[in-house]
C-alpha positions as CSV (number, residue, x, y, z in Angstrom):
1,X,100.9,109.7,111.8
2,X,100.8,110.8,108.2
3,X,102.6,108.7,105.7
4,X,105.2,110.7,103.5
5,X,105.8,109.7,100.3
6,X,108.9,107.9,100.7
7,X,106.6,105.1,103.1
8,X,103.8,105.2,100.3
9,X,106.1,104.7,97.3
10,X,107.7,102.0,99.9
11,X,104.5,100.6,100.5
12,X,103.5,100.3,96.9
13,X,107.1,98.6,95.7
14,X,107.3,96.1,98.9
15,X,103.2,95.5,98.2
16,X,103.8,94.9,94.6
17,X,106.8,92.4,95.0
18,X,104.8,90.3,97.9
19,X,101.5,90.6,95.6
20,X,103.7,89.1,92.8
21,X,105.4,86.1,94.6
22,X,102.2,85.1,96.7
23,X,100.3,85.6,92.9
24,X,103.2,83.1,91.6
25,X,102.3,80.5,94.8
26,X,98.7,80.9,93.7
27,X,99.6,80.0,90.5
28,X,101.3,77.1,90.7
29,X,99.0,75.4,93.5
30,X,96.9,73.3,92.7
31,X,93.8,74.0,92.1
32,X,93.8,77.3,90.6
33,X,91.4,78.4,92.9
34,X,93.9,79.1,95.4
35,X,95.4,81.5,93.1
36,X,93.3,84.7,94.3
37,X,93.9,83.5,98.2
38,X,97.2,83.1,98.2
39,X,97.5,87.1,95.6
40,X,95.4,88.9,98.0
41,X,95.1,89.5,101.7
42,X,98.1,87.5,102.9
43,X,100.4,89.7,100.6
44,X,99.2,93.0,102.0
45,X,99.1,91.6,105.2
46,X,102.9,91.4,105.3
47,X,103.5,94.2,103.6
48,X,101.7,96.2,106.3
49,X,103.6,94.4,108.9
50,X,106.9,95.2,107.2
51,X,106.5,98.3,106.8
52,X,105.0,99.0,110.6
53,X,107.8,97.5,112.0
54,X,110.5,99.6,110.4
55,X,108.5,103.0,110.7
56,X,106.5,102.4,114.0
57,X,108.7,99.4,116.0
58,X,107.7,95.7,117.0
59,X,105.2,96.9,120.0
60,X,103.2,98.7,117.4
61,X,103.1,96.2,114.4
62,X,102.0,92.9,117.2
63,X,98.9,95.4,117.9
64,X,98.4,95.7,114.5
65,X,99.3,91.6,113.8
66,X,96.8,91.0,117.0
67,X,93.9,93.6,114.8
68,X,94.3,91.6,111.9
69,X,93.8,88.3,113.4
70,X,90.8,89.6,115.0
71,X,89.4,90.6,112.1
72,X,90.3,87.2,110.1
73,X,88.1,85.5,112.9
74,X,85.4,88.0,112.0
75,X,86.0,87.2,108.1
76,X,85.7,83.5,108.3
77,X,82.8,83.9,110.9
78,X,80.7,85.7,108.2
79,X,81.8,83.2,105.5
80,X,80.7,80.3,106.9
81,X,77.8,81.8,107.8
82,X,77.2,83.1,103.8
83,X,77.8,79.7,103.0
84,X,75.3,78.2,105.6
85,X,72.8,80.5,104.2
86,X,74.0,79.8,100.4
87,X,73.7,76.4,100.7
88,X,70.8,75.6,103.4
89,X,68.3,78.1,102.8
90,X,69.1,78.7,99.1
91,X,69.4,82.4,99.2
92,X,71.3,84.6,96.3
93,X,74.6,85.2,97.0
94,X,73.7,88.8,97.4
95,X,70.8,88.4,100.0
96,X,73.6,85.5,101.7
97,X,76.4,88.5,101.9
98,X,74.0,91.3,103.2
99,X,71.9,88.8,105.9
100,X,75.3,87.8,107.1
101,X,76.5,91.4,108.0
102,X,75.4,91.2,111.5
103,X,77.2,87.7,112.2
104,X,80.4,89.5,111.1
105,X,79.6,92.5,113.5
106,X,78.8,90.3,116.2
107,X,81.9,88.5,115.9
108,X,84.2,91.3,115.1
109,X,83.4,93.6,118.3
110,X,82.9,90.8,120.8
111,X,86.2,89.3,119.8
112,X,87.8,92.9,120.2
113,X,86.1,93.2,123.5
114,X,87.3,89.9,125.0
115,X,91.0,89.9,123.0
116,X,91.5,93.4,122.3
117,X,90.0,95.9,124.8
């Protein structure tokens, strides 16, 4: 379905205010590194969420909850393994990123195969 431009103007507004307060959280943890976790994903997360539930109902938005957690598994899949590589075989962060590609494949279309499918 294409999104008018009520939804997208919606969608910016509602992403904007949960960027801010999840930017505000960031920045008052402790230590600041937190501040680009807590700004980022989670924020559009549940601004996607919000907005899927009001335009396309609850059935839709849990597939779309259960696709995001699938692909979070993915995500921290392929981070440890950049960091395993990083840290263990003392390879750029670059070479780390692009060697670690297939781990995230791996991970992100078996998990929808066994969870998803």
């Amino acid at each position: 379905m294409r999104a008018t431009v009520i939804e997208l103007i919606l969608r910016f507004i509602l992403g904007g205010l949960i960027v801010s307060f999840f930017a505000i959280i960031g920045d008052v943890i402790k230590p600041r590194t937190f501040a680009g976790l807590f700004a980022a994903a989670p924020s559009v997360a549940l601004a996607t969420l919000g907005l899927t539930i009001w335009i396309e109902g609850k059935l839709y938005a849990a597939a779309e909850a259960r696709s995001m957690i699938v692909g979070a598994i993915a995500l921290f899949v392929y981070a440890i393994v950049v960091i395993h590589l990083i840290m263990n075989h003392k390879l750029h962060a670059a070479s780390a990123t692009i060697c670690a590609i297939p781990a995230w494949l791996i991970c992100s279309v078996g998990t929808w195969f066994l969870v998803l499918r």
